[in-house]
N, CA, C and O atoms as a Tinker XYZ file with bonds, in Angstrom:
   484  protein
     1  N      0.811000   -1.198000    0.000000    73     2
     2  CA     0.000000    0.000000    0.000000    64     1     3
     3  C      0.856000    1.265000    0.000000    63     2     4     5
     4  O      0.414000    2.195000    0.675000    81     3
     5  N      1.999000    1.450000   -0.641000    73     3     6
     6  CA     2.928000    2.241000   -0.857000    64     5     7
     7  C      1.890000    2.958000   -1.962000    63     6     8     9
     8  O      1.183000    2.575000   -2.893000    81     7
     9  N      2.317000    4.607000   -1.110000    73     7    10
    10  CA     1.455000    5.462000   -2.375000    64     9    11
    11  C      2.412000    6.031000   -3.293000    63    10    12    13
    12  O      3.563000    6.136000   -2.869000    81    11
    13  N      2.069000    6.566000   -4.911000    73    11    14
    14  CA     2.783000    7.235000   -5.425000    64    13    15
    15  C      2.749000    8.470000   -5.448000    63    14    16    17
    16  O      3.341000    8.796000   -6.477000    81    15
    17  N      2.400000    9.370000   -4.912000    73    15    18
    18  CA     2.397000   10.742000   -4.517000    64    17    19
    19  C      2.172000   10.715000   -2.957000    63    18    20    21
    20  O      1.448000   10.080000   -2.189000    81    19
    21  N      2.968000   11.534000   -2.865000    73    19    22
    22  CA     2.605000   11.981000   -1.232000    64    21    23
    23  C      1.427000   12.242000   -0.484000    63    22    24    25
    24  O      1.143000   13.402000   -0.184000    81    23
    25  N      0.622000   11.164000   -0.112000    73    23    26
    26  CA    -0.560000   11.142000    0.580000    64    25    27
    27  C     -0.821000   10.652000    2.125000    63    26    28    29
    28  O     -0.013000    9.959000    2.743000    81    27
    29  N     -1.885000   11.046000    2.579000    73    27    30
    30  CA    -1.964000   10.169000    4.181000    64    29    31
    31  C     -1.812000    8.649000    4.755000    63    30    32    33
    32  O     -2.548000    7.669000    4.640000    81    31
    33  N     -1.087000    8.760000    5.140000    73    31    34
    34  CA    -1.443000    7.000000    5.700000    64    33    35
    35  C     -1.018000    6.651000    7.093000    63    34    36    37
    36  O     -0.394000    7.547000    7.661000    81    35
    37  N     -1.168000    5.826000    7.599000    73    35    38
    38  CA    -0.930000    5.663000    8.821000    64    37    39
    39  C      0.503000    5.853000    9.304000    63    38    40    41
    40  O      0.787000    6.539000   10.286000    81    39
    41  N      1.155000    5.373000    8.750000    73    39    42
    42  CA     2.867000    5.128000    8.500000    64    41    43
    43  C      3.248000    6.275000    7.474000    63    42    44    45
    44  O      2.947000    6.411000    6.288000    81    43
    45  N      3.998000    7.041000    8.315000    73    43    46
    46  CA     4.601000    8.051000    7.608000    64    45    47
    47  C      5.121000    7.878000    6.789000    63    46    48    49
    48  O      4.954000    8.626000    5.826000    81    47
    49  N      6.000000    6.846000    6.720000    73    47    50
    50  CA     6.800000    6.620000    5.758000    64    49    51
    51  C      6.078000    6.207000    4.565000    63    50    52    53
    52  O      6.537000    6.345000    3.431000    81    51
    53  N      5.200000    5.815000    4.770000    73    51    54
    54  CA     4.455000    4.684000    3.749000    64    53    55
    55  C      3.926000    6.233000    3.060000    63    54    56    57
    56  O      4.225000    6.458000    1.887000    81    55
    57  N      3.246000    7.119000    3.739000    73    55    58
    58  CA     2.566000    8.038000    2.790000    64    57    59
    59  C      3.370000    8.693000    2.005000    63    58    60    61
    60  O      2.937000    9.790000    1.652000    81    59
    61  N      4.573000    8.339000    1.543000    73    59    62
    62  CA     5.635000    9.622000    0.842000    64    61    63
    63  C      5.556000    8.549000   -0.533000    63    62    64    65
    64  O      5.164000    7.404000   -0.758000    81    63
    65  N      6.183000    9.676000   -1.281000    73    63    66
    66  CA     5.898000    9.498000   -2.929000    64    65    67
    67  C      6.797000    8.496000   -3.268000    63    66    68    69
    68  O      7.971000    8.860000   -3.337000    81    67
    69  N      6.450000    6.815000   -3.601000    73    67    70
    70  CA     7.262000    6.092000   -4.129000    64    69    71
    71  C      8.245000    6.115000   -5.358000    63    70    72    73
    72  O      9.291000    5.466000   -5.351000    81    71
    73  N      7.955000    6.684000   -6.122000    73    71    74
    74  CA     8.649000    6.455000   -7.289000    64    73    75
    75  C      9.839000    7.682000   -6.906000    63    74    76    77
    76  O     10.888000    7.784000   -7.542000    81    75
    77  N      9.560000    8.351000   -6.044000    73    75    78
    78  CA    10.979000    9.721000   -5.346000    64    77    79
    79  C     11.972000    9.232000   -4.636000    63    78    80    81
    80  O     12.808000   10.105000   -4.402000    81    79
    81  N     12.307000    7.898000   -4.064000    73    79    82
    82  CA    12.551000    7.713000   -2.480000    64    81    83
    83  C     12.480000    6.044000   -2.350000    63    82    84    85
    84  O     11.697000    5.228000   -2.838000    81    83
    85  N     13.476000    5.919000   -1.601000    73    83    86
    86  CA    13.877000    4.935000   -1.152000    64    85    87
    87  C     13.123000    4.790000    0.183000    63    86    88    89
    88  O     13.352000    5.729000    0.946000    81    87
    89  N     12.263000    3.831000    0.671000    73    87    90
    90  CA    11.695000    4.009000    2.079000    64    89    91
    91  C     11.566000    2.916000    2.645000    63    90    92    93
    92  O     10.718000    2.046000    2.445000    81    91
    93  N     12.564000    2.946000    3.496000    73    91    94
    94  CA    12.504000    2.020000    4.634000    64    93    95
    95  C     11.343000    1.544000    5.456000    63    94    96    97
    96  O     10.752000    2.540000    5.874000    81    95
    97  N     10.669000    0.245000    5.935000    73    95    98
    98  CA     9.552000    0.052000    6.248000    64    97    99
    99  C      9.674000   -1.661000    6.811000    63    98   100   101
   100  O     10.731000   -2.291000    6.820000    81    99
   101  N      8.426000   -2.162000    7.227000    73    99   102
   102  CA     8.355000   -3.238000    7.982000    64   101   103
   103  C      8.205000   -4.034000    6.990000    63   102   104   105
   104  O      7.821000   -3.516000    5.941000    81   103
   105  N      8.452000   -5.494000    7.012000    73   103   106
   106  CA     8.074000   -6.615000    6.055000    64   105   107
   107  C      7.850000   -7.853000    7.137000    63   106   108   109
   108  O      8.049000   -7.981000    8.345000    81   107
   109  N      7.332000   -8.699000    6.075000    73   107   110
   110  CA     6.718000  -10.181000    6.884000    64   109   111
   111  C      7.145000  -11.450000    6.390000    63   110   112   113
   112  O      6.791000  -12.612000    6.587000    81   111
   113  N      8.072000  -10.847000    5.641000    73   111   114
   114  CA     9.275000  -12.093000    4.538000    64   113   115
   115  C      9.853000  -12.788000    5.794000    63   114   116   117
   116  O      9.449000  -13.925000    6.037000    81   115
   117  N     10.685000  -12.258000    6.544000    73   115   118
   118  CA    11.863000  -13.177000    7.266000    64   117   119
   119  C     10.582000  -13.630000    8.010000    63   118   120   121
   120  O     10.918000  -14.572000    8.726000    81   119
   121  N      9.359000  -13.392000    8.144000    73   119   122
   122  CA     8.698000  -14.618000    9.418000    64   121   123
   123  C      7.877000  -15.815000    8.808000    63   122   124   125
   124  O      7.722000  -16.935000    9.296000    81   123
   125  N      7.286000  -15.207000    7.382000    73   123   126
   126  CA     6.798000  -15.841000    6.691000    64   125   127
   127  C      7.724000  -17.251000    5.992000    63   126   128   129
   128  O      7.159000  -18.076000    5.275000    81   127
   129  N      9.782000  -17.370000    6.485000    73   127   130
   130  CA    10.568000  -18.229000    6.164000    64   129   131
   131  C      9.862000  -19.387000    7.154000    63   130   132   133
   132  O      9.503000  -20.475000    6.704000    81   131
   133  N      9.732000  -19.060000    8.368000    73   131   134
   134  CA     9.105000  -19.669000    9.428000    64   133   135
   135  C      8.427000  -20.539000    9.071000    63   134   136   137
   136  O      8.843000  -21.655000    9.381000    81   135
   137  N      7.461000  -20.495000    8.491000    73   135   138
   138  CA     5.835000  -21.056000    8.146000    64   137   139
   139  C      6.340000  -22.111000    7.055000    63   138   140   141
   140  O      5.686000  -23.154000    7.082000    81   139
   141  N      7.219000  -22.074000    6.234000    73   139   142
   142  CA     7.859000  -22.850000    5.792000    64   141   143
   143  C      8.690000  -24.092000    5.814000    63   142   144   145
   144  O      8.655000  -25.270000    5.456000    81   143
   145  N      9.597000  -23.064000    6.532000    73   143   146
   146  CA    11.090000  -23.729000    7.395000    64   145   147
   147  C     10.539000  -24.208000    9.131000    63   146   148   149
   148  O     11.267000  -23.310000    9.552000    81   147
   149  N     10.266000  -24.474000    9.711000    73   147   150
   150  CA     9.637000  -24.301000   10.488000    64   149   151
   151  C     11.070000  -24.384000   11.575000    63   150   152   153
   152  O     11.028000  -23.792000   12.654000    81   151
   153  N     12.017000  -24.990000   11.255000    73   151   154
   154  CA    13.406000  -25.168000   12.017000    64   153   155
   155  C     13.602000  -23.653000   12.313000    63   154   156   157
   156  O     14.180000  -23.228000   13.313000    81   155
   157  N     13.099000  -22.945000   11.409000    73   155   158
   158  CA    13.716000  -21.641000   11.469000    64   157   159
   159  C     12.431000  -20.299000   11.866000    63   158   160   161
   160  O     12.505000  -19.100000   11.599000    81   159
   161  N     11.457000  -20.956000   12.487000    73   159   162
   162  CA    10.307000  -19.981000   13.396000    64   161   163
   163  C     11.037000  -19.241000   13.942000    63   162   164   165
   164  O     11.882000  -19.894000   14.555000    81   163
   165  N     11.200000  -17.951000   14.079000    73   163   166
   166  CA    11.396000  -17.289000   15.720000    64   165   167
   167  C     12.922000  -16.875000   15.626000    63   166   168   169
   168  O     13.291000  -16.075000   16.486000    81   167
   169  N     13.729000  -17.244000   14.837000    73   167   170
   170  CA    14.807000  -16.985000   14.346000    64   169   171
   171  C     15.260000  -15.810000   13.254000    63   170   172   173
   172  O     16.252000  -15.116000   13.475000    81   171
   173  N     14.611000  -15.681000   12.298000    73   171   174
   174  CA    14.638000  -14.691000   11.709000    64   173   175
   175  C     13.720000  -13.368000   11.917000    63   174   176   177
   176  O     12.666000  -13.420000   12.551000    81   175
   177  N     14.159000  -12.320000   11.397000    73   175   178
   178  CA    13.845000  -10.960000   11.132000    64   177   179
   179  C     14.286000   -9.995000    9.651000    63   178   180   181
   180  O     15.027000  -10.327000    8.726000    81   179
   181  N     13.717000   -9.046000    9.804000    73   179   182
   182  CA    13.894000   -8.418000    8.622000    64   181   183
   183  C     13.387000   -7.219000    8.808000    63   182   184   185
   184  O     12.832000   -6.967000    9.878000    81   183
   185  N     13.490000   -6.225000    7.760000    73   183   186
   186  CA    12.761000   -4.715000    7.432000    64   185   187
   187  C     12.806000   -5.153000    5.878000    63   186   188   189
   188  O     13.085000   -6.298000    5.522000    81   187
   189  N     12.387000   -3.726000    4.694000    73   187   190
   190  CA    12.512000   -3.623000    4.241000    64   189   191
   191  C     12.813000   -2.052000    3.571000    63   190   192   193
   192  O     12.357000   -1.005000    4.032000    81   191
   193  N     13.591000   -2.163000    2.512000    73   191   194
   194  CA    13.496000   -1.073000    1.625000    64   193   195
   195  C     12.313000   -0.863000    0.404000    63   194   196   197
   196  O     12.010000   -1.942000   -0.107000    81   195
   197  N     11.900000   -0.194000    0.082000    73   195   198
   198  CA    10.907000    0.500000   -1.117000    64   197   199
   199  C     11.604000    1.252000   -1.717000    63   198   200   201
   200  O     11.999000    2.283000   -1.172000    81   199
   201  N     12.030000    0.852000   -3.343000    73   199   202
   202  CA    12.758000    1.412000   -3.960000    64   201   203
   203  C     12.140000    1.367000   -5.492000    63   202   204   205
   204  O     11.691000    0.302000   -5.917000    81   203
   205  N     12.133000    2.710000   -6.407000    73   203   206
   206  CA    11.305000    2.949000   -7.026000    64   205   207
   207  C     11.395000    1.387000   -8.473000    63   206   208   209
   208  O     11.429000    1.832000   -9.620000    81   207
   209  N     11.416000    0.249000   -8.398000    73   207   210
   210  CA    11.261000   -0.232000   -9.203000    64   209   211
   211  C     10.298000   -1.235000   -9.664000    63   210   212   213
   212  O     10.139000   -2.113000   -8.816000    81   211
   213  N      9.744000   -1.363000  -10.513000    73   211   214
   214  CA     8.142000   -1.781000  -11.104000    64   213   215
   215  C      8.132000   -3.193000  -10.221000    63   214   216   217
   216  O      7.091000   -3.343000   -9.581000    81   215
   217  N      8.961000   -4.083000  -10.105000    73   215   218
   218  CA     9.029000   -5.291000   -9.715000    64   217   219
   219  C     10.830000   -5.605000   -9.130000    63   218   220   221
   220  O     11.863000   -4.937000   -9.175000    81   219
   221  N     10.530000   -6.737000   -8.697000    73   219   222
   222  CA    11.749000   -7.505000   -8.223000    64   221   223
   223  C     12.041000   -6.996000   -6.840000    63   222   224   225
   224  O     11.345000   -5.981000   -6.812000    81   223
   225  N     12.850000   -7.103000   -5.273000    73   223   226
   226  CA    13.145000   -6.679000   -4.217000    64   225   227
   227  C     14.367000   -7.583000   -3.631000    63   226   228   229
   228  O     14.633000   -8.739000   -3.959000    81   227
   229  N     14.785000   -7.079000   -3.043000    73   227   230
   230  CA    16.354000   -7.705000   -2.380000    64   229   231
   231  C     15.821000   -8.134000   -0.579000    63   230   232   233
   232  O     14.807000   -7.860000    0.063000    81   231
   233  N     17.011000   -8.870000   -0.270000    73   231   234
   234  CA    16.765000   -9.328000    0.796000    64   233   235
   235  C     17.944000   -9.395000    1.532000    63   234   236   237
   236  O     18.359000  -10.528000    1.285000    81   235
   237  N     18.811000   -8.804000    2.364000    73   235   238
   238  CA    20.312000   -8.460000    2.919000    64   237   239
   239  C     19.790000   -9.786000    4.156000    63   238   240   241
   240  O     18.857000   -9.651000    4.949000    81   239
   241  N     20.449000  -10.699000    4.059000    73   239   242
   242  CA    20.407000  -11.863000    5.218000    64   241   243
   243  C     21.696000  -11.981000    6.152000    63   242   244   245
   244  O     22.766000  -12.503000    5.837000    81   243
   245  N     21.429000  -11.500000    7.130000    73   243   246
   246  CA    22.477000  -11.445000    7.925000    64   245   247
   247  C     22.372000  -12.550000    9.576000    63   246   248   249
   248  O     21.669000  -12.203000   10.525000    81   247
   249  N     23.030000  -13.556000    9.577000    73   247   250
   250  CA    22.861000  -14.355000   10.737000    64   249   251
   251  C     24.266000  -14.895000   11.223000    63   250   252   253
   252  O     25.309000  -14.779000   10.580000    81   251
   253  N     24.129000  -15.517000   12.486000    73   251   254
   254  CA    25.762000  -15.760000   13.083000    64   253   255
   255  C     25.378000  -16.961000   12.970000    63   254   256   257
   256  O     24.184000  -17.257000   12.940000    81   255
   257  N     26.837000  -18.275000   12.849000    73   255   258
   258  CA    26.756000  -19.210000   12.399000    64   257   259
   259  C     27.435000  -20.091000   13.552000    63   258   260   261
   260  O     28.600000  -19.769000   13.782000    81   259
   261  N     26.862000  -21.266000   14.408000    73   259   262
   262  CA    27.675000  -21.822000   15.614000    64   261   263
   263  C     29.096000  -22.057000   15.408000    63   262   264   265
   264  O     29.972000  -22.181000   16.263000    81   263
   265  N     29.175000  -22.092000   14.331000    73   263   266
   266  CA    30.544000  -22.093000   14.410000    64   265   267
   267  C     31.612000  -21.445000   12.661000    63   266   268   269
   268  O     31.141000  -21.201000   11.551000    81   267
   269  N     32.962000  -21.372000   13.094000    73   267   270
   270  CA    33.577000  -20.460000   12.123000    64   269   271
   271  C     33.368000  -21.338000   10.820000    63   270   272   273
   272  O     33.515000  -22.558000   10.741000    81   271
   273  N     32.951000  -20.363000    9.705000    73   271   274
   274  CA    33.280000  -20.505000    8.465000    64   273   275
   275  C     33.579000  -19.834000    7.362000    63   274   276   277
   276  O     34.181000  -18.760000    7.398000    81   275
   277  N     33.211000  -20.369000    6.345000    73   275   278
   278  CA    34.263000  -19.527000    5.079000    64   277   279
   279  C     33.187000  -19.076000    4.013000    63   278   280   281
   280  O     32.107000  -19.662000    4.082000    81   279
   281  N     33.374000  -17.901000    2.825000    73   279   282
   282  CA    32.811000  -17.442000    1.980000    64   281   283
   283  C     32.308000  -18.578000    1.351000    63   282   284   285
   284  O     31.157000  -18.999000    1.468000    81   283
   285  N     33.421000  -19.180000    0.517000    73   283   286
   286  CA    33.059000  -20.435000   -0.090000    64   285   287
   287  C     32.283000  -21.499000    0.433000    63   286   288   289
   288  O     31.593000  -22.147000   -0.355000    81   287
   289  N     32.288000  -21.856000    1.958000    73   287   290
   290  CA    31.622000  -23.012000    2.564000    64   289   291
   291  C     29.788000  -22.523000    2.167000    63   290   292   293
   292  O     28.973000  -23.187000    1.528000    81   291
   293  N     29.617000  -21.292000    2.754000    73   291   294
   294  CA    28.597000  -20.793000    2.716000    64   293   295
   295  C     27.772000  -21.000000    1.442000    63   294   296   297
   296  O     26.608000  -21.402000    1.418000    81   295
   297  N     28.774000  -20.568000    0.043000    73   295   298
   298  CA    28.398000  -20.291000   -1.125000    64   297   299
   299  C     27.786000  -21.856000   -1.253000    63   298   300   301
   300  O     26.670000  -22.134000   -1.691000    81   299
   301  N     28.481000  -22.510000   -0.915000    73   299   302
   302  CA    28.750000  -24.010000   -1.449000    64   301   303
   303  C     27.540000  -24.695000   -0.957000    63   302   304   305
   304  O     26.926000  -25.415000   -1.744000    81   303
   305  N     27.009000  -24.512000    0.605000    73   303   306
   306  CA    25.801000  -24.736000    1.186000    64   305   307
   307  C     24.350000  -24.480000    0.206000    63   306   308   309
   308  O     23.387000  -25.226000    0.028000    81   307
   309  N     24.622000  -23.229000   -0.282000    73   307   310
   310  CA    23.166000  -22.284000   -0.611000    64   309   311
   311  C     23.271000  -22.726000   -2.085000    63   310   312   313
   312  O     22.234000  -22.719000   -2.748000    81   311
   313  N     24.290000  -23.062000   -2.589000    73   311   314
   314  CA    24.455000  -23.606000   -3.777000    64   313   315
   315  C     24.104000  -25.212000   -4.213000    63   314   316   317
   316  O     23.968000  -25.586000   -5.378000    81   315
   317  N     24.009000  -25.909000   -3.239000    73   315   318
   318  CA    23.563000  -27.420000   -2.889000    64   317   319
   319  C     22.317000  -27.017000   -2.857000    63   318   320   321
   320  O     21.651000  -26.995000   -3.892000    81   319
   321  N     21.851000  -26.664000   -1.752000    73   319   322
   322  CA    19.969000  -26.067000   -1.561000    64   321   323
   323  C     19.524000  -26.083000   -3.102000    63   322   324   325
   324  O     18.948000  -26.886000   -3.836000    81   323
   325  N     19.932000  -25.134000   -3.198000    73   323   326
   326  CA    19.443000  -24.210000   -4.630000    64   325   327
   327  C     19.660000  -25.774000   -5.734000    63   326   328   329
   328  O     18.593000  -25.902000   -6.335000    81   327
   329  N     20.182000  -26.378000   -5.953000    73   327   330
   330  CA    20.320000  -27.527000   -6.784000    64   329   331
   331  C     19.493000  -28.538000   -6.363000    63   330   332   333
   332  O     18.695000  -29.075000   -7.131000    81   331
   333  N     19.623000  -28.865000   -5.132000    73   331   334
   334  CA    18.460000  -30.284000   -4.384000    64   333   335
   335  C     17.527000  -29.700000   -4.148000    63   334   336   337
   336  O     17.013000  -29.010000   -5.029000    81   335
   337  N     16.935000  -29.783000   -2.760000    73   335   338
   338  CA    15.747000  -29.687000   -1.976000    64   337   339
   339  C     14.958000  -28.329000   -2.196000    63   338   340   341
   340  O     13.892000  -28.131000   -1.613000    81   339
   341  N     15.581000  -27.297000   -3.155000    73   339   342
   342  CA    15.165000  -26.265000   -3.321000    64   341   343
   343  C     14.837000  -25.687000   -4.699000    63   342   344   345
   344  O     14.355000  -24.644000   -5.143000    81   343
   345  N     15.337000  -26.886000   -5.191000    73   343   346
   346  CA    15.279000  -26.258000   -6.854000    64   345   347
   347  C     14.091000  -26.401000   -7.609000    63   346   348   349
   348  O     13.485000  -27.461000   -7.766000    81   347
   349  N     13.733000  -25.136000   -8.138000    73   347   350
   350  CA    12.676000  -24.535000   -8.728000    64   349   351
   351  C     11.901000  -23.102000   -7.404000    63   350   352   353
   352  O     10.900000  -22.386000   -7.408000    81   351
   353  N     12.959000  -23.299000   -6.553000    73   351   354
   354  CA    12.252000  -22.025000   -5.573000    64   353   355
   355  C     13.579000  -21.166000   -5.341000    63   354   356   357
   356  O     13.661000  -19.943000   -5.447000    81   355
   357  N     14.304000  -21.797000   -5.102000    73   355   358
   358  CA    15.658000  -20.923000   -4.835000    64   357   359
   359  C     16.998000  -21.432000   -6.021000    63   358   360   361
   360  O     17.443000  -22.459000   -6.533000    81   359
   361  N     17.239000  -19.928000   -6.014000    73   359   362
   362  CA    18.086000  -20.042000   -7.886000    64   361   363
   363  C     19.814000  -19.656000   -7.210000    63   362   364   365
   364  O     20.056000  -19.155000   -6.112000    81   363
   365  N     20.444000  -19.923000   -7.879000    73   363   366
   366  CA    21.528000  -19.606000   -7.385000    64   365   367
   367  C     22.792000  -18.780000   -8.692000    63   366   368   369
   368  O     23.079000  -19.459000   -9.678000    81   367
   369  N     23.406000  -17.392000   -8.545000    73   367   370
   370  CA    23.888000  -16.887000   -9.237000    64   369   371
   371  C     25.267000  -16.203000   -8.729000    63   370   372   373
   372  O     25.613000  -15.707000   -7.657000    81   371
   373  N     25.910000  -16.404000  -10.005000    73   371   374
   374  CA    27.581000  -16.144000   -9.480000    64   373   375
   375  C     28.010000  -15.407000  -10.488000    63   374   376   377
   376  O     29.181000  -15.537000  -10.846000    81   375
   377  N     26.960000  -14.286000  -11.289000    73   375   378
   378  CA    26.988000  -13.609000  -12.208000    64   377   379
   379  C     26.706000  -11.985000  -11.872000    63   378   380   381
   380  O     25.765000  -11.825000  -11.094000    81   379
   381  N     27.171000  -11.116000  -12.195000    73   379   382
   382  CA    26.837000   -9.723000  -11.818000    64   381   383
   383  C     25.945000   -9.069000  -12.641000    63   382   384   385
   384  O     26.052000   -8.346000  -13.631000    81   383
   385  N     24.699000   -9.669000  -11.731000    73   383   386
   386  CA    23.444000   -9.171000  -12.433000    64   385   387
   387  C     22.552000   -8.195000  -11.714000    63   386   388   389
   388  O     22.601000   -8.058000  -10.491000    81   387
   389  N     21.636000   -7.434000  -12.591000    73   387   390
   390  CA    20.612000   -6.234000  -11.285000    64   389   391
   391  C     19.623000   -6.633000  -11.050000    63   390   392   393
   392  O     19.417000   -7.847000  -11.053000    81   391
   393  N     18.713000   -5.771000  -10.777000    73   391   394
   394  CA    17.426000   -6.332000  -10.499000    64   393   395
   395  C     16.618000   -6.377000  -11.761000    63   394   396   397
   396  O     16.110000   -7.497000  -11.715000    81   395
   397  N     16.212000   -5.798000  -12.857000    73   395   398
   398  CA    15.863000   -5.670000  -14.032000    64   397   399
   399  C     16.190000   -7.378000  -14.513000    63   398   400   401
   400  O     15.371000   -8.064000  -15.124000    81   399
   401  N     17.340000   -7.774000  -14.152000    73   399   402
   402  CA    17.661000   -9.177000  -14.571000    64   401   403
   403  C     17.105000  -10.567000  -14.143000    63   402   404   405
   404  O     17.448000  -11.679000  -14.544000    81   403
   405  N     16.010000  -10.168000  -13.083000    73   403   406
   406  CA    15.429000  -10.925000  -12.548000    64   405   407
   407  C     14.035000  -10.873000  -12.273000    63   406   408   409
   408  O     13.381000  -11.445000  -11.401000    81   407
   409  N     13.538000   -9.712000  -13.597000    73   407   410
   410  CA    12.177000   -9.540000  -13.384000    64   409   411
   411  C     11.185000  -10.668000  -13.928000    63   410   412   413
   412  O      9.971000  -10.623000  -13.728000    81   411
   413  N     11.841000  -11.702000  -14.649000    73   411   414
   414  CA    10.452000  -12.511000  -15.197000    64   413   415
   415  C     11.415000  -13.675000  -14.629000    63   414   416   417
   416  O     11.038000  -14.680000  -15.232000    81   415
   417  N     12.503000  -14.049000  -13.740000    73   415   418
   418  CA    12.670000  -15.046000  -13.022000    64   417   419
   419  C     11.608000  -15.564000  -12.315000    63   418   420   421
   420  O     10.795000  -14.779000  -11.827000    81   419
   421  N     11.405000  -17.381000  -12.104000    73   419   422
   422  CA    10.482000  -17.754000  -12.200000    64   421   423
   423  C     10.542000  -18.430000   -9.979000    63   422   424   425
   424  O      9.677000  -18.836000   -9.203000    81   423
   425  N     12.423000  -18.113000   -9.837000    73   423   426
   426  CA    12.075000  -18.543000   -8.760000    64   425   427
   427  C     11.887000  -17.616000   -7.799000    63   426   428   429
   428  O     12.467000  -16.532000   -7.872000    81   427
   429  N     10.972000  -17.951000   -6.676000    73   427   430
   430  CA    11.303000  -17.262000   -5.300000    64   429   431
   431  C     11.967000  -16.288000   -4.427000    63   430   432   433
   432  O     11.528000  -15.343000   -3.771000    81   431
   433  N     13.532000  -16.931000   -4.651000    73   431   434
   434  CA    14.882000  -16.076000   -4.595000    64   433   435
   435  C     15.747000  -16.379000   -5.167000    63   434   436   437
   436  O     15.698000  -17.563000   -5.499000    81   435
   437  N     16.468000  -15.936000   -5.432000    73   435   438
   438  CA    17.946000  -16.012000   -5.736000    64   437   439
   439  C     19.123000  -15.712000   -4.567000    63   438   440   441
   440  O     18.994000  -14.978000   -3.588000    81   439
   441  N     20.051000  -16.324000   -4.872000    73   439   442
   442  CA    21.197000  -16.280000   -4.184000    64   441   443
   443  C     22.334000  -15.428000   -4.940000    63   442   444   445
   444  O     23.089000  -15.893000   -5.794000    81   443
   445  N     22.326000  -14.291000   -4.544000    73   443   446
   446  CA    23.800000  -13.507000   -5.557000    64   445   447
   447  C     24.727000  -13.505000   -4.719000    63   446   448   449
   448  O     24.908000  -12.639000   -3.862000    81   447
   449  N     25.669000  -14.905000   -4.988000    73   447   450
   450  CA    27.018000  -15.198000   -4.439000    64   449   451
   451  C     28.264000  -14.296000   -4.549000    63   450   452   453
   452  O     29.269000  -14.389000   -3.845000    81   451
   453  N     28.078000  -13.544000   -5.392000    73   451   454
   454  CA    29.155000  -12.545000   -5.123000    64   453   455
   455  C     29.060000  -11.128000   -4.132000    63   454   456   457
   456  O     29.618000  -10.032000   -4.082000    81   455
   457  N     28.000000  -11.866000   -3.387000    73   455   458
   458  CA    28.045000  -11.058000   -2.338000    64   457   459
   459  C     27.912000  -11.526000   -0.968000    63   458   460   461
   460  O     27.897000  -10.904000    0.094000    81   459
   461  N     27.826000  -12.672000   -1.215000    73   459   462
   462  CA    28.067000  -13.248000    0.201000    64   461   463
   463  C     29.778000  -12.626000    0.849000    63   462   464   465
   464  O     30.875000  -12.512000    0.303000    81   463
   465  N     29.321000  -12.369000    2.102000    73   463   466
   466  CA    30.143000  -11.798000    3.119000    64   465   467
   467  C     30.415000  -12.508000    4.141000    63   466   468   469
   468  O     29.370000  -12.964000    4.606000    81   467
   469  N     31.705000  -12.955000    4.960000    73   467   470
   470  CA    31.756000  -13.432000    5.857000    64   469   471
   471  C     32.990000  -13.240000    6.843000    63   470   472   473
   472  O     34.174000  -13.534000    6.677000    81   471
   473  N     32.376000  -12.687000    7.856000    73   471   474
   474  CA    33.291000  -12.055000    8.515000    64   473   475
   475  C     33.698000  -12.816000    9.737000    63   474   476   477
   476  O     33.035000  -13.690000   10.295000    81   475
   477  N     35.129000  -12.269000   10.150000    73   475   478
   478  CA    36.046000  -13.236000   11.290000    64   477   479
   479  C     35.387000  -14.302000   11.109000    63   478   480   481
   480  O     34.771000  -14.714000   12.092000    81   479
   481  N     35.304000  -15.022000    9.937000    73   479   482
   482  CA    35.196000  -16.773000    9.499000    64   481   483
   483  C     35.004000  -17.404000   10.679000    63   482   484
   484  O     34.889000  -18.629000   10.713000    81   483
């Protein structure tokens, strides 16, 4: 319910002109993983950004891991998923692509591995 001109709404933020502005706001993605995953209820969170484009949205996943690991281990994990138990919902890419590049993609999410980050491994 993002408006495109600056109008009333409950949420300030929400009433400012979308297609102007980047706007930060609440989402129900990281709980809605829950309902799914169910291992993973109560564990995740999220916000979101509103950013002026017709389709497609990003998802910055940030979690600590019991124990140390590596860029590659990670990649290598989400990259298995994305091939087995996940394939046809979660896509996996190691290509430097935008969002425009993923507007008539058919899965769920994608994984853009060249951005996985992992810090003090």
């Amino acid at each position: 319910d993002q408006k495109i001109l600056d109008q009333i709404h409950s949420d300030p933020r929400r009433s400012r002109a979308a297609a102007m502005s980047m706007i930060p706001t609440t989402t129900g993605a990281a709980r809605a993983v829950g309902e799914v995953l169910p291992e993973l209820k109560g564990k995740l969170d999220g916000s979101a950004i509103r950013v002026p484009t017709p389709n497609v949205s990003v998802v910055d996943l940030t979690f600590q891991p019991k124990r140390d690991t590596t860029k590659d281990e990670v990649n290598a994990l989400l990259k298995a998923a994305a091939e087995g138990p996940l394939k046809g919902v979660l896509a996996y890419s190691d290509e430097p692509l935008v969002s425009i590049d993923y507007n008539h993609d058919s899965h769920s999410s994608t994984i853009d591995s060249l951005e996985t980050s992992v810090i003090d491994g």
